[in-house]
MINUPA-569789 format. One record per residue: residue in three letters; x, z, y of N, C-alpha, C, O in turn. Coordinates in steps of 0.2 Angstrom, whole numbers. Atoms other than C-alpha are relative to their C-alpha. Layout:
BEGIN
 residuo  n.xx  n.zz  n.yy ca.xx ca.zz ca.yy  c.xx  c.zz  c.yy  o.xx  o.zz  o.yy
     ALA     X     Z     Y     X     Z     Y     X     Z     Y     X     Z     Y
...
This chain:
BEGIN
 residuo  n.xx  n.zz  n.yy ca.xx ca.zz ca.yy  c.xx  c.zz  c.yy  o.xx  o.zz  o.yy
     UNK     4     1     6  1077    79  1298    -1    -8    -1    -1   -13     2
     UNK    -1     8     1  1077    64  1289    -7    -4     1   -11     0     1
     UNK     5     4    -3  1063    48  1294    -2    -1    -7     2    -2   -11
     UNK     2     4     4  1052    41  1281    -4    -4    -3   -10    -2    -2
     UNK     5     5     0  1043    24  1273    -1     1    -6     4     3   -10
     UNK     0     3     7  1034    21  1260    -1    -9     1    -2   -12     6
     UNK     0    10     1  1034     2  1253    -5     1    -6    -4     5   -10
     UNK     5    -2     4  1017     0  1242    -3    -9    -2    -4   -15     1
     UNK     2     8     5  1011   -15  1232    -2     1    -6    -1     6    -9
     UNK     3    -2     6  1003   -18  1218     8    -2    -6    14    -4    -4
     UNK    -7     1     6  1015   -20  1201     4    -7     0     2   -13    -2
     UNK    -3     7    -1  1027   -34  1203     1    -3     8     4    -8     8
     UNK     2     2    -4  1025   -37  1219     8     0     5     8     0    11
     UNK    -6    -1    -5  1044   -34  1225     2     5     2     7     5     4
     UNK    -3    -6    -2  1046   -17  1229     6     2    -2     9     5     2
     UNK    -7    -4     5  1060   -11  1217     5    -3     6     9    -1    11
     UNK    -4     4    -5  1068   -27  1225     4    -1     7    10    -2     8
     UNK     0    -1    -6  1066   -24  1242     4     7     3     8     8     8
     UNK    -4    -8    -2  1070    -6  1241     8    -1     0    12     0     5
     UNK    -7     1     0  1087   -12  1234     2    -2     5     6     2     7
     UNK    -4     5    -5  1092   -25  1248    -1     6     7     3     7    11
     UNK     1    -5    -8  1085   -11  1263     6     3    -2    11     4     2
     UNK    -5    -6     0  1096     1  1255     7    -1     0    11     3     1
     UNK    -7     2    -1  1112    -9  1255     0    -2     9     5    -2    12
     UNK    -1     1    -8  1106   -13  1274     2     7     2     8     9     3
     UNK    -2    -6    -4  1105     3  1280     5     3     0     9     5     5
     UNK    -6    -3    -1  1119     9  1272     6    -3     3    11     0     6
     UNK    -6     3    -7  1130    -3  1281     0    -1     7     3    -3    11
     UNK     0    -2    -9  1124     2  1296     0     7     1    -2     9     7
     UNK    -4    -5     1  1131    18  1291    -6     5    -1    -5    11    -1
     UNK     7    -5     3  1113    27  1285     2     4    -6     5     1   -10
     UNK     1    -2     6  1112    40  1273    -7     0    -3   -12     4     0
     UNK     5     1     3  1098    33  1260    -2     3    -4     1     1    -9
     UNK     3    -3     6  1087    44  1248    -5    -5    -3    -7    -9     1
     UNK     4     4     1  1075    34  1238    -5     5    -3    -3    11    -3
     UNK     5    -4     4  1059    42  1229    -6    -6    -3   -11    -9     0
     UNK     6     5     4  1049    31  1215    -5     6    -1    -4    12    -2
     UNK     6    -4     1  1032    38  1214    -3    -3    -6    -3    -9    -7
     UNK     4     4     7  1023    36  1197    -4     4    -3    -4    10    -3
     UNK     6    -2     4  1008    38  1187     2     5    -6    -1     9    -8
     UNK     1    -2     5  1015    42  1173     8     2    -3    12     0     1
     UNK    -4    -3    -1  1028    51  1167     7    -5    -7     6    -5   -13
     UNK     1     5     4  1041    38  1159    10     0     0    13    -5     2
     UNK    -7    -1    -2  1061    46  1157     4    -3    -8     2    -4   -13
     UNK    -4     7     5  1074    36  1146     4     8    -4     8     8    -8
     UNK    -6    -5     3  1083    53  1141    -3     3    -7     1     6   -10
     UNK     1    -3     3  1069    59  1128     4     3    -7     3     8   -10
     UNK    -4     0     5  1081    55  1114     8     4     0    12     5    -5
     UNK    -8    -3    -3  1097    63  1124     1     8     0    -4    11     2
     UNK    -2   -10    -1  1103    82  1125    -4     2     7    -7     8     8
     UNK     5    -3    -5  1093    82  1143    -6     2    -2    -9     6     1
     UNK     7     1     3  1078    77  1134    -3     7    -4    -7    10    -2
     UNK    -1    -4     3  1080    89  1123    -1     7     1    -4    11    -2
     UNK    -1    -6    -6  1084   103  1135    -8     0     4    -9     5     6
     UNK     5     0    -3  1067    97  1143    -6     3    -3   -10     6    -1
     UNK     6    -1     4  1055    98  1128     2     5    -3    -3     8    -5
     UNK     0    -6     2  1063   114  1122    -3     6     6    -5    12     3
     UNK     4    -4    -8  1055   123  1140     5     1     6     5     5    10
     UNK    -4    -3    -6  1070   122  1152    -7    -5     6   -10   -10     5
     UNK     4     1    -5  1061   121  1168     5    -7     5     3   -13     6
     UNK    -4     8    -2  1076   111  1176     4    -1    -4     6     3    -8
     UNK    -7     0     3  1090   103  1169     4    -6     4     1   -12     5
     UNK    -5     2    -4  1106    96  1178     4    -4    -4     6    -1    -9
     UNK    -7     3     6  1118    83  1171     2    -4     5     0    -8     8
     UNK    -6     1    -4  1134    81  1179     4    -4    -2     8    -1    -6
     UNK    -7     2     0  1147    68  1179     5    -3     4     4    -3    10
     UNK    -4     1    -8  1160    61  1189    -5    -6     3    -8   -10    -1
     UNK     5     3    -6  1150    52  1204    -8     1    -1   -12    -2     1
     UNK     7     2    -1  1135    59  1198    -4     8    -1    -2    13    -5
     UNK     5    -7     1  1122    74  1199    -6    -3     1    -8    -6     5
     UNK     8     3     2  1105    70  1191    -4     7     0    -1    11    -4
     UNK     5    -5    -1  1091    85  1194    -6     0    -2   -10     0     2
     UNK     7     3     2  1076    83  1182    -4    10     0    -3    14    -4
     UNK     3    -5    -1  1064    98  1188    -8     0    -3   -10    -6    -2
     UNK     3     0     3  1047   103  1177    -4     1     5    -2     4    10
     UNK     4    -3    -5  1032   104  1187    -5    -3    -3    -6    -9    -4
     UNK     4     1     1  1017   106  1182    -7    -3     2   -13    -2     0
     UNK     6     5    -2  1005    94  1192     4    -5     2     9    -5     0
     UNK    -4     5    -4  1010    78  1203     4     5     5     0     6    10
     UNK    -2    -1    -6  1023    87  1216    -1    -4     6     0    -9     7
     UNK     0     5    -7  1017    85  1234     4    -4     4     8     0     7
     UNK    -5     4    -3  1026    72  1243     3     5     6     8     4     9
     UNK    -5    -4    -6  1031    83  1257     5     7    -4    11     9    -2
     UNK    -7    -2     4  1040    95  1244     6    -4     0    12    -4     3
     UNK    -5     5     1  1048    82  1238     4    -5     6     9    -8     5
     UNK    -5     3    -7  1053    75  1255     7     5     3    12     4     4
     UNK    -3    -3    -3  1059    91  1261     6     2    -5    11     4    -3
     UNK    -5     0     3  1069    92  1246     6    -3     1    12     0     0
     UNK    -3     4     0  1078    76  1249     3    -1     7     8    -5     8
     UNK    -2     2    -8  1079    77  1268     8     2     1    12    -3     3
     UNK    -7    -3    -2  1095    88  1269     5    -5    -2    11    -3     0
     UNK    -6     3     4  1104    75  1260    -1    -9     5     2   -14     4
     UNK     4     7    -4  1096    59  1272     1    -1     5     3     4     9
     UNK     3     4    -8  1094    49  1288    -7    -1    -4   -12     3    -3
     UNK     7     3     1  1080    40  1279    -2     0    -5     3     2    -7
     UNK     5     0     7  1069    40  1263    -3    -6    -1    -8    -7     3
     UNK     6     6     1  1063    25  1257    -4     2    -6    -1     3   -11
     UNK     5    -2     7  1047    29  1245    -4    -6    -3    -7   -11     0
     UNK     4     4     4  1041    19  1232    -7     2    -2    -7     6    -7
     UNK     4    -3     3  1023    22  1231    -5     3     7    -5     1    13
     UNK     5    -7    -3  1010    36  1238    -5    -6     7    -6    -6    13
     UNK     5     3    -3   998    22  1243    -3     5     5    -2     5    11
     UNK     5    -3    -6   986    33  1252     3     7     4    -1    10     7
     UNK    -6    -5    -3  1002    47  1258    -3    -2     6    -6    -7     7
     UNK    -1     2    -4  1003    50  1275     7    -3     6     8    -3    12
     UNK    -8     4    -4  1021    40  1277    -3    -6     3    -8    -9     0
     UNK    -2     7    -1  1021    25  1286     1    -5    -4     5    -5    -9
     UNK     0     6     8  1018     9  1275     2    -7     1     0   -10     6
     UNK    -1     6    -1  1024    -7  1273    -2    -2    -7     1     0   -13
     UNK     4     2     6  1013   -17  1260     5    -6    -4     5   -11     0
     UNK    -1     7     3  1020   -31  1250    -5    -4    -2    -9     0    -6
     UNK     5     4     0  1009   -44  1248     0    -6    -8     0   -11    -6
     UNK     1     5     5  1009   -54  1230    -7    -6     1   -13    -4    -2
     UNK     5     3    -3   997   -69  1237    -3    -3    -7    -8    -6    -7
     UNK     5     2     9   992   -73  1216    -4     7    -1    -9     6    -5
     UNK    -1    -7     2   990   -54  1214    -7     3     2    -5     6     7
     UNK     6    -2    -2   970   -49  1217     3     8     2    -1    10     6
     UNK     0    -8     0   976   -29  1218     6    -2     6    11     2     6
     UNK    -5    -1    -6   987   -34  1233    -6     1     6   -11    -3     7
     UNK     4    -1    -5   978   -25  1250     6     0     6    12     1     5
     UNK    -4    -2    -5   982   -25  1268    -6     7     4    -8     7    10
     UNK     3    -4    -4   972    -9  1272     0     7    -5    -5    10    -7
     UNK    -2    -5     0   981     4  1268     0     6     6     0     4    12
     UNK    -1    -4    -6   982    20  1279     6    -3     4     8    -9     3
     UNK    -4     1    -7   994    20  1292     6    -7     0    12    -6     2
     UNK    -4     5    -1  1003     3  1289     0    -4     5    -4    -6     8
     UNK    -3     2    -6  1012    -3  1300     5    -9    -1     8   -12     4
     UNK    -4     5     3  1020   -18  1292    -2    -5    -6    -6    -3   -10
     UNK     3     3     5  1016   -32  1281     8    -6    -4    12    -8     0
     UNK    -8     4     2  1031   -42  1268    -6    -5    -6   -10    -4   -11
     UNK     4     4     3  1023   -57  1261     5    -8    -3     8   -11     2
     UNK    -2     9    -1  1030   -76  1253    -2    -6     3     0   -11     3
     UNK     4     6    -2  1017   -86  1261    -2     3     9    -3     9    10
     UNK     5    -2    -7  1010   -85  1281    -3     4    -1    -5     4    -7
     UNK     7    -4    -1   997   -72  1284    -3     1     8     2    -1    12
     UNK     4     0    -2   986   -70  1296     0     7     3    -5     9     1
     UNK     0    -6     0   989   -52  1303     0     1     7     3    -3    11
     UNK    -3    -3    -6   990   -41  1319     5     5    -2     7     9     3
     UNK    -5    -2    -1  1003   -34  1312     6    -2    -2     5    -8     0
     UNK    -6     4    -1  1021   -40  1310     1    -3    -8     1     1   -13
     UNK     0     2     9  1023   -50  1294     7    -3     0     9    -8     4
     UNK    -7     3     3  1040   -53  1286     0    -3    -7    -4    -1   -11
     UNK    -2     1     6  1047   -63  1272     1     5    -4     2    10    -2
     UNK    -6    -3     4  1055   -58  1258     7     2    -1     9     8    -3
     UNK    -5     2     0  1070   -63  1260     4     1     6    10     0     8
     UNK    -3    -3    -7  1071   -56  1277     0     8     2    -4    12     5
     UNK    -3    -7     0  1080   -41  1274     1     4     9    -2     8    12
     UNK    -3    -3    -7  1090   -38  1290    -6    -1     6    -5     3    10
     UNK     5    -2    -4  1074   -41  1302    -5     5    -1    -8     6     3
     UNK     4    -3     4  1064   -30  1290     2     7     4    -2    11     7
     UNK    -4    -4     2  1077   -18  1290     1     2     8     2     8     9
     UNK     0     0    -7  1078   -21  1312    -7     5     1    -6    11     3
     UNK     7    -2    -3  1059   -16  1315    -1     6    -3    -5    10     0
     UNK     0    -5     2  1061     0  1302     3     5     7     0     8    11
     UNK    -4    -2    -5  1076     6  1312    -3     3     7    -3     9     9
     UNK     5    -1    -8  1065     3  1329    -4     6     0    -4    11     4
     UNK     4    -4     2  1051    11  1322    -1     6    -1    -6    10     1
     UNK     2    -6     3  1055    26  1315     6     5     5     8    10     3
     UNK    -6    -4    -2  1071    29  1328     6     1     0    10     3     4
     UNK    -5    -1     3  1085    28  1318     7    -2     4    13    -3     2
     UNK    -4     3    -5  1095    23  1333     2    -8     0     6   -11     4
């Protein structure tokens, strides 16, 4: 069963970024990584494309296939629960990194934008803090830019051998 974090922060705050550089670690350490962006709002670039199209006609899913690639856009009518949506992605994983599901209960590691009023360190279950400035914390506080120790204390964390 695959393991997994979310990474939560307010807007801007480095996430996307960070998800990217974890997921080039892990996968060099031979990990297979699922990602999952969580969002408010609902906010897909194909409305103008034959999937789109396929979507606001009523298909429920629609699948678009091409070499190196299978996209899966499934219709659901409220937020799907993150544990669907986990167990969906598991079979294909080691690890899951989630963008998101503040108050979920994954494992968290917060980014901290120290300009950014809507940056918190009291989330549920986190475990982790990634900041550009010192903090002050009992829990393990990382840079930025410190991918591969970030990327060590997950690993530990959650098992991954």
């Amino acid at each position: 069963m695959a393991k997994a974090i979310s990474l939560v922060g307010p807007s801007g705050s480095g996430k996307t970024e960070l998800i990217c550089r974890l997921l080039a670690w892990f996968a060099a350490q031979g990990l297979k990584v699922a990602v999952l962006k969580h969002s408010h709002k609902l906010d897909l670039a194909d409305a103008g494309k034959d999937t789109g199209r396929f979507r606001q006609a009523g298909a429920q899913v629609v699948a678009l296939a091409a070499p190196g690639l299978l996209q899966i856009t499934q219709s659901s009518p409220t937020d799907p629960p993150l544990t669907q949506v986990l167990t969906t992605l598991a079979p294909q994983a080691d690890l899951i990194l989630v963008e998101g599901y503040k108050t979920g209960p994954l494992p968290k590691v917060a980014l901290i934008a120290p300009d950014n009023p809507d940056s918190r360190t009291d989330y549920p279950r986190l475990i982790a803090l990634v900041s550009p400035e010192p903090l002050e914390s009992s829990l393990p506080v990382f840079q930025p830019h410190q991918t591969a120790e970030l990327g060590r204390f997950l690993q530990q964390y959650l098992g991954l051998g």
